[in-house]
KELUMSE-708508 format. One record per residue: residue in three letters; chain; x, y, z of N, C-alpha, C, O in turn. Coordinates in nm, 3 decimals. Layout:
REM KELUMSE-708508
 rest kette     n_u     n_v     n_w    ca_u    ca_v    ca_w     c_u     c_v     c_w     o_u     o_v     o_w
  ALA     A       X       Y       Z       X       Y       Z       X       Y       Z       X       Y       Z
...
END
This chain:
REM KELUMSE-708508
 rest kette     n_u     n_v     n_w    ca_u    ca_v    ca_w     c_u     c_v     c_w     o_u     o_v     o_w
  UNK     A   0.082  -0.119   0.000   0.000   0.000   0.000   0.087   0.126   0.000   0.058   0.235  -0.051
  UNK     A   0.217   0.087   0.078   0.276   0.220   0.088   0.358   0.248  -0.032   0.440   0.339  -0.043
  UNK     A   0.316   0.130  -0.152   0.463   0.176  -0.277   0.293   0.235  -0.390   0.296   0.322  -0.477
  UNK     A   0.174   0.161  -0.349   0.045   0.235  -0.428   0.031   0.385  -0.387  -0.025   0.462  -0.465
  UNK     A   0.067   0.418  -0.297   0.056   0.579  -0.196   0.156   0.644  -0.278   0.119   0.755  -0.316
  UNK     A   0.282   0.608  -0.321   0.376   0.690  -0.386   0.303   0.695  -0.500   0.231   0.794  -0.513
  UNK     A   0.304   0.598  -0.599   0.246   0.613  -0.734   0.144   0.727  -0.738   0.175   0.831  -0.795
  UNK     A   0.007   0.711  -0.672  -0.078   0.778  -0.714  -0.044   0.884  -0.637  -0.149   0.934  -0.597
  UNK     A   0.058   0.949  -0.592   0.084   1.107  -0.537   0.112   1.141  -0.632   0.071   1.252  -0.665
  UNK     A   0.193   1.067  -0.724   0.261   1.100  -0.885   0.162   1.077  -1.002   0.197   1.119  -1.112
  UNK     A   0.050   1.020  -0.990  -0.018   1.013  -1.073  -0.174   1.147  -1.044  -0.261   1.197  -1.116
  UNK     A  -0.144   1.152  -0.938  -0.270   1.261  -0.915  -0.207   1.358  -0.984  -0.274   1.422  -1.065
  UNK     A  -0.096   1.382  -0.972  -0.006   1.539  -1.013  -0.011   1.547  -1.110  -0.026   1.659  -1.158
  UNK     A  -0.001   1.407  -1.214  -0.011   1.501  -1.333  -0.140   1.511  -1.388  -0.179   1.611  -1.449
  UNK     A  -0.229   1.375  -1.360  -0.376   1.407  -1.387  -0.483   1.530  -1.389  -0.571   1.579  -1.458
  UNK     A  -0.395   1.552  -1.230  -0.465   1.659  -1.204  -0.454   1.774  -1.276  -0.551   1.847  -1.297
  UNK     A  -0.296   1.806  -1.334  -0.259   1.936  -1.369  -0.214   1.912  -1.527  -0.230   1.997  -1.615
  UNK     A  -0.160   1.790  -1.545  -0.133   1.773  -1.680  -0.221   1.856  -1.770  -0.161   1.939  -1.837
  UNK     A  -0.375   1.848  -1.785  -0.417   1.930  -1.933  -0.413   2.093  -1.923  -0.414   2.179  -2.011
  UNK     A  -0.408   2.102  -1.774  -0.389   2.289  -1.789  -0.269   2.306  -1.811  -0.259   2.429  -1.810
  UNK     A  -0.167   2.263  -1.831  -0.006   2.232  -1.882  -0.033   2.217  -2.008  -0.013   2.319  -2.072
  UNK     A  -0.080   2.103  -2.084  -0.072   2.127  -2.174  -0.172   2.245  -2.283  -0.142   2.257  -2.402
  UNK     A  -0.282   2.319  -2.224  -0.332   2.395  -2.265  -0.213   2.560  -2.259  -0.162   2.639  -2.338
  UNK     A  -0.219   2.542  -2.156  -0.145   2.694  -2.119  -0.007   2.747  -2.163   0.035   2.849  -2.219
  UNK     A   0.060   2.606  -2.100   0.204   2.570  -2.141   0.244   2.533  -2.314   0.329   2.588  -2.384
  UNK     A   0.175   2.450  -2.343   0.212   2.375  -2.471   0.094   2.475  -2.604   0.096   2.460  -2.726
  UNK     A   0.059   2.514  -2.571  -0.067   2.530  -2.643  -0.144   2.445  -2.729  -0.168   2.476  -2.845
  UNK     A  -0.199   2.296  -2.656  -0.257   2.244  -2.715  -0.400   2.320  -2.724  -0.431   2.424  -2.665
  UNK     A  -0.491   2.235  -2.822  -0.643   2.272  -2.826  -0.721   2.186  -2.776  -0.696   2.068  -2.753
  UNK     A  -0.833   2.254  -2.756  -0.933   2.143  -2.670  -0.920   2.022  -2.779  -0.883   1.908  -2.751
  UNK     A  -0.962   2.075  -2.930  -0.950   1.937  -2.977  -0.859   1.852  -2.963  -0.886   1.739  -3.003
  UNK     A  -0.714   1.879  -2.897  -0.600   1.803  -2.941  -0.599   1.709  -2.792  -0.550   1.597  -2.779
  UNK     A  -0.660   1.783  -2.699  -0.691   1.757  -2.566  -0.795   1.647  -2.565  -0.741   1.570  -2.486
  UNK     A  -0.903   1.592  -2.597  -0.949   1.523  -2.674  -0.886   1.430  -2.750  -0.933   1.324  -2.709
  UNK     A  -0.813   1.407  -2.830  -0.749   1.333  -2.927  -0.677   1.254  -2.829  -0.693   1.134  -2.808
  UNK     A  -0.589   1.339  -2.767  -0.448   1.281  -2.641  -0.512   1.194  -2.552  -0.447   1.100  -2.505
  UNK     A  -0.683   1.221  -2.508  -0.781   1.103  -2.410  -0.774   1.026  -2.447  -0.720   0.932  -2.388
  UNK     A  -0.843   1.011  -2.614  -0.875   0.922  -2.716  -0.760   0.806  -2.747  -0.778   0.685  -2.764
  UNK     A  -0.651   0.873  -2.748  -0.477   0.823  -2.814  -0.495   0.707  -2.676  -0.524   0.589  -2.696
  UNK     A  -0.475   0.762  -2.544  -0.463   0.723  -2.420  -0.498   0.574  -2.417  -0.422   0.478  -2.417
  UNK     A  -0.672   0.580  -2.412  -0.745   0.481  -2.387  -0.742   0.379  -2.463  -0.794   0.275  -2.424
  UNK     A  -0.684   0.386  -2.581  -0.718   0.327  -2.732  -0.589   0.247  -2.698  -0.600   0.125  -2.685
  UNK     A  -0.472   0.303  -2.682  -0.328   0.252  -2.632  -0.346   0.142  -2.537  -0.264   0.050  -2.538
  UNK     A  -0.438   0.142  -2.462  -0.443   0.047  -2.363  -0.487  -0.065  -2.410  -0.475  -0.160  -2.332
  UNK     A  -0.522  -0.081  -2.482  -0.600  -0.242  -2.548  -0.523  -0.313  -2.585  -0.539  -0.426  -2.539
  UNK     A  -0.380  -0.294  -2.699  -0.311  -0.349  -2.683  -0.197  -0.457  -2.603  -0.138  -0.558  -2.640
  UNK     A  -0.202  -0.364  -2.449  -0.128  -0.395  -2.348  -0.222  -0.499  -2.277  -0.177  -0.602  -2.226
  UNK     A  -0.374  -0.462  -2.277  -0.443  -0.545  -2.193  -0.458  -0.689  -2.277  -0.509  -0.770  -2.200
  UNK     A  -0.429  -0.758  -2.423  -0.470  -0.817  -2.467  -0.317  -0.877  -2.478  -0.296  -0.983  -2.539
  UNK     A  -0.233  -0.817  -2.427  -0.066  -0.930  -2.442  -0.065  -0.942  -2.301  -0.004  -1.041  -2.259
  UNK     A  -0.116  -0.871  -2.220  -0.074  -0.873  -2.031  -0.085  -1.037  -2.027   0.018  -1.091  -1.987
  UNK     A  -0.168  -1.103  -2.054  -0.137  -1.268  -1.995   0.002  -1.289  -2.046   0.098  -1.308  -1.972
  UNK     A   0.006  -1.285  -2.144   0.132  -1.349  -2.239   0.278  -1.304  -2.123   0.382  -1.366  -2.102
  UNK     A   0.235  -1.191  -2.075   0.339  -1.116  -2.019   0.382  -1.174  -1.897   0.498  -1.205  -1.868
  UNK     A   0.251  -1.190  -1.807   0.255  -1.235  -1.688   0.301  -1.393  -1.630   0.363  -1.430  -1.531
  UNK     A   0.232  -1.469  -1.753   0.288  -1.607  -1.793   0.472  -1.610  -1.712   0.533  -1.671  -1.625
  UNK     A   0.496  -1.501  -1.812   0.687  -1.514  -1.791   0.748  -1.490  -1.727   0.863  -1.529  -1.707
  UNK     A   0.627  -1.346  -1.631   0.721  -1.305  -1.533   0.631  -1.311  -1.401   0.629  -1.417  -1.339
  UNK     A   0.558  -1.205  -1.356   0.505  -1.226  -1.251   0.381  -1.060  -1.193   0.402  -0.956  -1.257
  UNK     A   0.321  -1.057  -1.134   0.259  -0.947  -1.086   0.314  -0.853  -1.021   0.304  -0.737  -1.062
  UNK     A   0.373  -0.880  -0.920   0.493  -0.759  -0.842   0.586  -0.714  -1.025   0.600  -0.606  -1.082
  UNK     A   0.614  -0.804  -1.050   0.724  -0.702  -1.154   0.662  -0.605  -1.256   0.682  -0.489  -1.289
  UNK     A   0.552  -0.733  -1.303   0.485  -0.662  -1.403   0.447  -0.477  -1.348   0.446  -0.367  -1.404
  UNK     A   0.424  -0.523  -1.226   0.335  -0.362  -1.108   0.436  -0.278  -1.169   0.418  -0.203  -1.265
  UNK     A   0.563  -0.301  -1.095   0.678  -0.216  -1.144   0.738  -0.152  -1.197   0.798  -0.046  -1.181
  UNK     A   0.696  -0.310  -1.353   0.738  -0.191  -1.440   0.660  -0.067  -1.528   0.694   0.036  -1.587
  UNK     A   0.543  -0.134  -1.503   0.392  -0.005  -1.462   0.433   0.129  -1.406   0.430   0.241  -1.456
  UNK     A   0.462   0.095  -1.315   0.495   0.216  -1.239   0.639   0.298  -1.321   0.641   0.417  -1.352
  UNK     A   0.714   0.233  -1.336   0.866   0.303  -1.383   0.843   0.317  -1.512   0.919   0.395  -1.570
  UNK     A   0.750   0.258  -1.583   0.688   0.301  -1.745   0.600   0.437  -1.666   0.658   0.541  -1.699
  UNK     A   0.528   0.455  -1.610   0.440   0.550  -1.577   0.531   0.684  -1.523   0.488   0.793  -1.559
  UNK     A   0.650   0.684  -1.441   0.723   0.770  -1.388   0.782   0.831  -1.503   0.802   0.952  -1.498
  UNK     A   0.824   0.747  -1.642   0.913   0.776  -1.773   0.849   0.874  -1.822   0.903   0.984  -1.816
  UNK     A   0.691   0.858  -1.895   0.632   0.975  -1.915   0.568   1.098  -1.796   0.557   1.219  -1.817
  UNK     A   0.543   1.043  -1.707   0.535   1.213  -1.608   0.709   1.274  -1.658   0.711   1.372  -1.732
  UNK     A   0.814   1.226  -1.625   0.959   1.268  -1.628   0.936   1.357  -1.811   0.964   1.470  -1.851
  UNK     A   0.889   1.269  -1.860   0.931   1.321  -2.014   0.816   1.395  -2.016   0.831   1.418  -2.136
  UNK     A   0.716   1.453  -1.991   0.596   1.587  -1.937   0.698   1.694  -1.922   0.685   1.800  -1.982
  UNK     A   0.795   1.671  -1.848   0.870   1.806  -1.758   0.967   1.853  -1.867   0.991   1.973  -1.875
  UNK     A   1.032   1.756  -1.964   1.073   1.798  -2.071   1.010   1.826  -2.207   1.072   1.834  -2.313
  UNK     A   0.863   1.840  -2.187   0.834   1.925  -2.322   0.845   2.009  -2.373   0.804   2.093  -2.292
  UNK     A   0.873   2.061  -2.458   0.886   2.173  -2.529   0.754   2.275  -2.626   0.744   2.396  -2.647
  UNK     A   0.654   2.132  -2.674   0.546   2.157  -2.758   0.473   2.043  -2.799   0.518   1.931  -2.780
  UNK     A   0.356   2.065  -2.859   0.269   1.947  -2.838   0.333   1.829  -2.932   0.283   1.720  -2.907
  UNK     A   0.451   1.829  -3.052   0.444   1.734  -3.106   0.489   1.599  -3.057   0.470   1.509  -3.138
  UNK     A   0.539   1.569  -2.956   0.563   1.452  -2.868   0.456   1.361  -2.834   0.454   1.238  -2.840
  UNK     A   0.348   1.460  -2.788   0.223   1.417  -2.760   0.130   1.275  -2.734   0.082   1.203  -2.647
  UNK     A   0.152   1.300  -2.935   0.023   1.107  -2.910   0.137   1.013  -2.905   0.087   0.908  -2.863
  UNK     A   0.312   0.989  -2.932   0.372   0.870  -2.904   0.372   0.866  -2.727   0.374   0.761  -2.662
  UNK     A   0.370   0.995  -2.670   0.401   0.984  -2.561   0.242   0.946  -2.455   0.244   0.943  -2.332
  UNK     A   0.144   0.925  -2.522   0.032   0.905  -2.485  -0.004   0.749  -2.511  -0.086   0.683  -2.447
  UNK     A   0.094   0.694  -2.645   0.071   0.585  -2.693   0.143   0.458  -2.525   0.100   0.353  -2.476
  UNK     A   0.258   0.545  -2.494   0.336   0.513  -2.388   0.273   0.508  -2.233   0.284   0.434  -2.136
  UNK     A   0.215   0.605  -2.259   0.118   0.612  -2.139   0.052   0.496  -2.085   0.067   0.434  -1.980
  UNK     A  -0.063   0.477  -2.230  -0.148   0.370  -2.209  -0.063   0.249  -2.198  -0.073   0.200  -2.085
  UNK     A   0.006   0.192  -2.266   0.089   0.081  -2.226   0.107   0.049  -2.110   0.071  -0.057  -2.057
  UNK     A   0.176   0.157  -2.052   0.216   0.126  -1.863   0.135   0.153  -1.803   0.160   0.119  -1.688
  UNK     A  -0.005   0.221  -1.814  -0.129   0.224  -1.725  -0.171   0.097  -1.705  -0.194   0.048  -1.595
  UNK     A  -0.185   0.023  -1.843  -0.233  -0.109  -1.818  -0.168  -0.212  -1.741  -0.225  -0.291  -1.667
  UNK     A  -0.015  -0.202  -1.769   0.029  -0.304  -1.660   0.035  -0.258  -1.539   0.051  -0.348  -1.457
  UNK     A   0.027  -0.108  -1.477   0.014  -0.104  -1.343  -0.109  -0.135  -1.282  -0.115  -0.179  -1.168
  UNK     A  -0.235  -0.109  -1.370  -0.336  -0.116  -1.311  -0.367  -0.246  -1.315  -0.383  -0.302  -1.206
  UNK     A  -0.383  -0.327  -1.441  -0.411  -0.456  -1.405  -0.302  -0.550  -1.322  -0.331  -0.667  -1.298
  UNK     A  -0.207  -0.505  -1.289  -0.111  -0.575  -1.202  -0.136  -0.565  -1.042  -0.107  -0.643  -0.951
  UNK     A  -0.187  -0.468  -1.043  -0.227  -0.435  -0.887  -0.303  -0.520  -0.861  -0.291  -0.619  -0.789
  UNK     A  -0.422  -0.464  -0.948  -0.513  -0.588  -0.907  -0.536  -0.737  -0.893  -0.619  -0.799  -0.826
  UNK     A  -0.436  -0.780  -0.981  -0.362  -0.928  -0.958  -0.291  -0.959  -0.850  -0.293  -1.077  -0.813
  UNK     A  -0.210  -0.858  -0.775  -0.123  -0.874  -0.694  -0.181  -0.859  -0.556  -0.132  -0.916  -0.458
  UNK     A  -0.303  -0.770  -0.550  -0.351  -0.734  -0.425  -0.463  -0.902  -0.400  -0.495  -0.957  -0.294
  UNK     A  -0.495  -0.939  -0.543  -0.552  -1.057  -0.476  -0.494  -1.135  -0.464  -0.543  -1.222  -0.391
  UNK     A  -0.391  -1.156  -0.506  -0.264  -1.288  -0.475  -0.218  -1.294  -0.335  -0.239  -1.394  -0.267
  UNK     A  -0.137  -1.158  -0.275  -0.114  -1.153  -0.132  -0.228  -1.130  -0.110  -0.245  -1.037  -0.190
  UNK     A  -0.322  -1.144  -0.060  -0.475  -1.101   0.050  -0.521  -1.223   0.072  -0.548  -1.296  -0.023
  UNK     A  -0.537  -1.264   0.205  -0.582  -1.329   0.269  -0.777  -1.352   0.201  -0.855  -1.260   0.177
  UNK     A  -0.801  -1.502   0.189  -0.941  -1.446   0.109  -1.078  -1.373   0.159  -1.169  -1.353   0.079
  UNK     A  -1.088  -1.334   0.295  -1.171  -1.288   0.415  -1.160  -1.166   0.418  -1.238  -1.089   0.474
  UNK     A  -0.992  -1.118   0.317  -0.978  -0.938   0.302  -0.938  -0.921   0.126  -0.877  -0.826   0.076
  UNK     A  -0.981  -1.018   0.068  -0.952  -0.970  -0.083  -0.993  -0.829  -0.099  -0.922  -0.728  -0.101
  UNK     A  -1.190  -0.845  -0.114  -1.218  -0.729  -0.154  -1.180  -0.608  -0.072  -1.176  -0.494  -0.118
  UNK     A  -1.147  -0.649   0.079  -1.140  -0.491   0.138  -0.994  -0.425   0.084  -0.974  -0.304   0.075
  UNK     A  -0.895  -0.535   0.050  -0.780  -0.489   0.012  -0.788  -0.417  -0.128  -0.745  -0.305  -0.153
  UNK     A  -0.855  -0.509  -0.217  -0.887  -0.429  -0.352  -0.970  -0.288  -0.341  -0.976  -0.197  -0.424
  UNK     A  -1.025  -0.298  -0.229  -1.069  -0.118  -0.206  -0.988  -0.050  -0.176  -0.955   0.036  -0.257
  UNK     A  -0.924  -0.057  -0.054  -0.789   0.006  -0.045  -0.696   0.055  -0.117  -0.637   0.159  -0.089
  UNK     A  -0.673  -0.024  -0.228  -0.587  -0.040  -0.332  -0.628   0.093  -0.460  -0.576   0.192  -0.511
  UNK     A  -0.735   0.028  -0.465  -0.791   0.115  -0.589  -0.881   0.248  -0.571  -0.907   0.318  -0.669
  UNK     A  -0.931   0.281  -0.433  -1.025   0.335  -0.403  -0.941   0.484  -0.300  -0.921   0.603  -0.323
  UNK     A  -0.912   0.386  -0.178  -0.872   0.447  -0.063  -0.740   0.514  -0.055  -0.732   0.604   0.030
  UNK     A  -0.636   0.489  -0.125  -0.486   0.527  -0.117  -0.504   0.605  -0.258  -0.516   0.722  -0.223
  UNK     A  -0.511   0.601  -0.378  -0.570   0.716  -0.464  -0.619   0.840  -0.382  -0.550   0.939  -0.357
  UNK     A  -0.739   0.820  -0.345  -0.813   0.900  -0.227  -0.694   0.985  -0.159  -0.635   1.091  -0.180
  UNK     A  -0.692   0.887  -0.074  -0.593   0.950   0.049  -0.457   1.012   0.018  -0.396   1.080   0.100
  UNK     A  -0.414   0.985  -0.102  -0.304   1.056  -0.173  -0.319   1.177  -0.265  -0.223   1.248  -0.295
  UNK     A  -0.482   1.204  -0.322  -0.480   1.328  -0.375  -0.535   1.418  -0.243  -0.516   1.540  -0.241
  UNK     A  -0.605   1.351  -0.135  -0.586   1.454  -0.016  -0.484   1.510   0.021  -0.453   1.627   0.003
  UNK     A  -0.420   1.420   0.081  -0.277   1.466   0.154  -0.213   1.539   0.048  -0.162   1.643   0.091
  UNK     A  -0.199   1.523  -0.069  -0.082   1.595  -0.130  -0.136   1.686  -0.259  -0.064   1.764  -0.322
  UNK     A  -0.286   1.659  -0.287  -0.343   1.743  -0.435  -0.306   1.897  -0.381  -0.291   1.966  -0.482
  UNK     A  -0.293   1.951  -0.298  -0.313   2.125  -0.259  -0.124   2.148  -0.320  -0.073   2.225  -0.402
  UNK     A  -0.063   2.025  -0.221   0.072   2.089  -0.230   0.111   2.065  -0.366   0.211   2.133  -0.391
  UNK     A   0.082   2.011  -0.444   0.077   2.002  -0.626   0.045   2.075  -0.691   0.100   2.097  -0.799
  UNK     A  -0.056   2.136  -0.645  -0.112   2.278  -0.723   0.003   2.384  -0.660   0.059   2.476  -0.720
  UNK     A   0.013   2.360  -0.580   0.086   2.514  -0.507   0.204   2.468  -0.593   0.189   2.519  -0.704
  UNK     A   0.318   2.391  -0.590   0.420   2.362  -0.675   0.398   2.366  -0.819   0.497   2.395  -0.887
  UNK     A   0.280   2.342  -0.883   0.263   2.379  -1.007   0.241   2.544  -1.007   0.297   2.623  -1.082
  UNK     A   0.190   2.561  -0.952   0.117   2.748  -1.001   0.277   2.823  -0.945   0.292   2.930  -1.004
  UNK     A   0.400   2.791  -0.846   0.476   2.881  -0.811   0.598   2.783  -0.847   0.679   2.865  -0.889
  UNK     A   0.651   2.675  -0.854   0.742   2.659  -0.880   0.734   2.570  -1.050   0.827   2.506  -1.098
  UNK     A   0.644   2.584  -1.092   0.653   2.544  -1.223   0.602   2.431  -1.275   0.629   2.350  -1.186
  UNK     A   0.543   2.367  -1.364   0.491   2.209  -1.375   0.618   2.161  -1.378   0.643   2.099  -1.274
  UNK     A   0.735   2.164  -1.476   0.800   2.113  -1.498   0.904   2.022  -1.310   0.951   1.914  -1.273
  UNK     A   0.882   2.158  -1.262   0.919   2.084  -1.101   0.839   1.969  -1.073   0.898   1.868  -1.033
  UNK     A   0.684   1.968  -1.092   0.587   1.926  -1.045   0.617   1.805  -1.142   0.710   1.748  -1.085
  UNK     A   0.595   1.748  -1.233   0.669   1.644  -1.332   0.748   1.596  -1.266   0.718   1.497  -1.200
  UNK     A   0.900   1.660  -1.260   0.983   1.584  -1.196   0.954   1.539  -1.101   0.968   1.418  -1.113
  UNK     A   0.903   1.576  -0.957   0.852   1.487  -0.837   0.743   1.405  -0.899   0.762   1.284  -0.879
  UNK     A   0.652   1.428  -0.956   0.560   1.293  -1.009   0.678   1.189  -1.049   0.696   1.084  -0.988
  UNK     A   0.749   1.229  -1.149   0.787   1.086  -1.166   0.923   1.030  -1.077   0.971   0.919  -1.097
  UNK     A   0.975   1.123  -0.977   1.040   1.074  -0.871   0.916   0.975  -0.752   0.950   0.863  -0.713
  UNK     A   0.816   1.019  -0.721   0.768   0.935  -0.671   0.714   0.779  -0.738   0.702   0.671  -0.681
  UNK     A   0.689   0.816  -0.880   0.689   0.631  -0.953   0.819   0.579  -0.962   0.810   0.461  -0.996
  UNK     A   0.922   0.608  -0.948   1.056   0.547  -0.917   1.021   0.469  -0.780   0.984   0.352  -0.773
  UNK     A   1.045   0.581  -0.645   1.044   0.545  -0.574   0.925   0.436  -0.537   0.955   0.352  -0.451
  UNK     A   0.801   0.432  -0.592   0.730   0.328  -0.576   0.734   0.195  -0.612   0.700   0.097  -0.547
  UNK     A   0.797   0.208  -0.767   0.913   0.075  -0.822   0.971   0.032  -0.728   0.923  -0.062  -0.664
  UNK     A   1.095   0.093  -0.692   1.200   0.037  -0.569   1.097   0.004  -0.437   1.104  -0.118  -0.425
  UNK     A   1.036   0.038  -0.368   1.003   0.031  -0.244   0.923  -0.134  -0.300   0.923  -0.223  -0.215
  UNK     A   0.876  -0.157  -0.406   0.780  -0.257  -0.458   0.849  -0.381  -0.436   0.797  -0.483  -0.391
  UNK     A   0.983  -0.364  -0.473   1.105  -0.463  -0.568   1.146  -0.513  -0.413   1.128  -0.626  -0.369
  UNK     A   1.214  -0.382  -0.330   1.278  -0.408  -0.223   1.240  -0.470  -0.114   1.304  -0.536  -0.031
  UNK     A   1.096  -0.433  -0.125   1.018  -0.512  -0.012   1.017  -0.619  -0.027   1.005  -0.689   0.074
  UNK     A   1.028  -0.686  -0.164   0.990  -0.830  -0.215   1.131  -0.924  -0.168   1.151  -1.041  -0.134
  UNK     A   1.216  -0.797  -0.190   1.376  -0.904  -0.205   1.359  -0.919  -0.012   1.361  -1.031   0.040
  UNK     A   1.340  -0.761   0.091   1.323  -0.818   0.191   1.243  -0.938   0.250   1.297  -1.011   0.334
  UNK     A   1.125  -0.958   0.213   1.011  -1.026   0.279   1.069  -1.170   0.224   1.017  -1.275   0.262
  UNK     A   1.173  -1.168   0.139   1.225  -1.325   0.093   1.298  -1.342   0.192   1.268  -1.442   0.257
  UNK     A   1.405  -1.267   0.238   1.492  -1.337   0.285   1.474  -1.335   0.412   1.554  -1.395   0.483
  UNK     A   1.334  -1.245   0.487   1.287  -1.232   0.589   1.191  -1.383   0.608   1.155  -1.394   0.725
  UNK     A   1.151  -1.479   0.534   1.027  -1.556   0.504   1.136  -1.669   0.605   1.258  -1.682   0.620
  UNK     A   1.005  -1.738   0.660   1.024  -1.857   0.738   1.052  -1.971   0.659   1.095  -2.074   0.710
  UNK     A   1.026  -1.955   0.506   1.086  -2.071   0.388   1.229  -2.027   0.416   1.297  -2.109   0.478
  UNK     A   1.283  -1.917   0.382   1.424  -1.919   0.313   1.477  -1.973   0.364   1.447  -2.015   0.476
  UNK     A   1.639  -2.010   0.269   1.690  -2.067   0.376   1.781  -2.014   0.444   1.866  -2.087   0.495
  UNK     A   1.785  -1.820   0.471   1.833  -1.770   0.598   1.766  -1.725   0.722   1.808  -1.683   0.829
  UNK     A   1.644  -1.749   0.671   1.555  -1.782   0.831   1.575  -1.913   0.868   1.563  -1.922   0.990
  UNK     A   1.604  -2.037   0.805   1.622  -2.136   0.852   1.730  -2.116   0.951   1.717  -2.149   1.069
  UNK     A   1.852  -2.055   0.898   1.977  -2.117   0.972   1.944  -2.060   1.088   1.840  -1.995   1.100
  UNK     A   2.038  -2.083   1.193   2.021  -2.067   1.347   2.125  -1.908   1.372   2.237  -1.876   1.335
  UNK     A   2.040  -1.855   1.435   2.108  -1.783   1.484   2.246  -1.718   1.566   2.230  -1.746   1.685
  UNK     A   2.371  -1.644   1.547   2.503  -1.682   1.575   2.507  -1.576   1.725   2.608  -1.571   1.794
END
C-alpha cells in the first residue's frame, strides 16, 4: 500500500494538472486535448490483450513495477516538453504502462490477501490510497505547479513512480529473505 501511496501522489499530479499544462504551457487545443484522451485509452488495449502473455513469464509484483517506472518515464518526459508534437507517441506510452500497473495491482492485491480481506484490500488499493493521496498531497501540487513550475511538479511525479518501483522490488527481495521458507531464516542464529 505504501509503494500504491507513492504512485498515485505522482499520478494525481499530473492528472490533475497535466491538461492545464498542456493547454497553457504547450498550447494544445481542446480538440487536441481530446485526441491525447482518445490516443490514451485506445493505447491500452493493446497492453491489456498481451498482459497474460506477459505475466505467464514473469510475474505481478514485476509486471506492477514496471507499470509504475513506465508510468514515472512519461510524467519525467511531461517536464521535458517543449510543444505538443511529442504528444500522441508519448500518450501511446502512457497507455501501455497504465495497463500493466493497473491490471497488475489488481492481480497482486488478490494474490497476497488473505481471502476474508480480498475485496477490502482491492478497495484500499484502488479506491482508498488514490483517495488518500490526492488529499494529503493534491493542494501541495497545485501550489508547486502554479509557483514553482509544472516542470518541477513532473519531476517529483515521476520521482515518486521510481520510488514506488524500488520500495515494490525491495520489499519483495526483503520479505524473501525475511520468510520462514528461506533458507536464511532457517539457519540458526550466531
Amino acid at each position: 500500500m505504501a509503494s500504491a501511496f507513492l504512485y498515485f501522489v505522482g499520478m494525481n499530479a499530473v492528472t490533475s494538472f497535466g491538461f492545464i499544462f498542456l493547454q497553457r504551457d504547450l498550447k494544445a487545443s481542446n480538440e487536441m486535448i481530446g485526441i491525447l484522451a482518445s490516443i490514451a485509452a485506445l493505447a491500452e488495449i493493446p497492453a491489456m490483450v498481451l498482459i497474460d502473455f506477459l505475466l505467464r513469464r514473469t510475474n505481478a509484483r514485476l509486471t506492477l513495477a514496471v507499470g509504475a517506472l513506465g508510468m514515472a518515464g512519461t510524467w519525467l518526459a511531461f517536464a521535458f516538453l517543449t510543444g505538443p508534437d511529442l504528444l500522441i507517441p508519448l500518450m501511446i506510452v502512457r497507455g501501455t504502462f497504465y495497463t500493466l500497473h493497473t491490471v497488475s495491482i489488481t492481480l497482486l492485491v488478490s494474490h497476497i490477501s488473505h481471502p476474508a480481506n480480498a475485496a477490502t484490500n482491492q478497495a484500499l488499493s484502488q479506491a482508498t490510497i488514490p483517495a488518500l493521496a490526492l488529499l494529503l498531497t493534491g493542494s501541495a501540487s497545485g501550489w508547486i505547479f502554479d509557483h514553482l513550475g509544472p516542470r518541477v511538479l513532473f519531476e517529483l511525479a515521476g520521482m515518486t513512480g521510481i520510488l514506488s518501483a524500488i520500495l515494490l522490488i525491495g520489499l519483495r527481495r526483503y520479505e524473501t529473505a525475511h520468510s520462514v521458507d528461506s533458507p536464511e531464516a532457517q539457519q540458526p542464529a550466531a
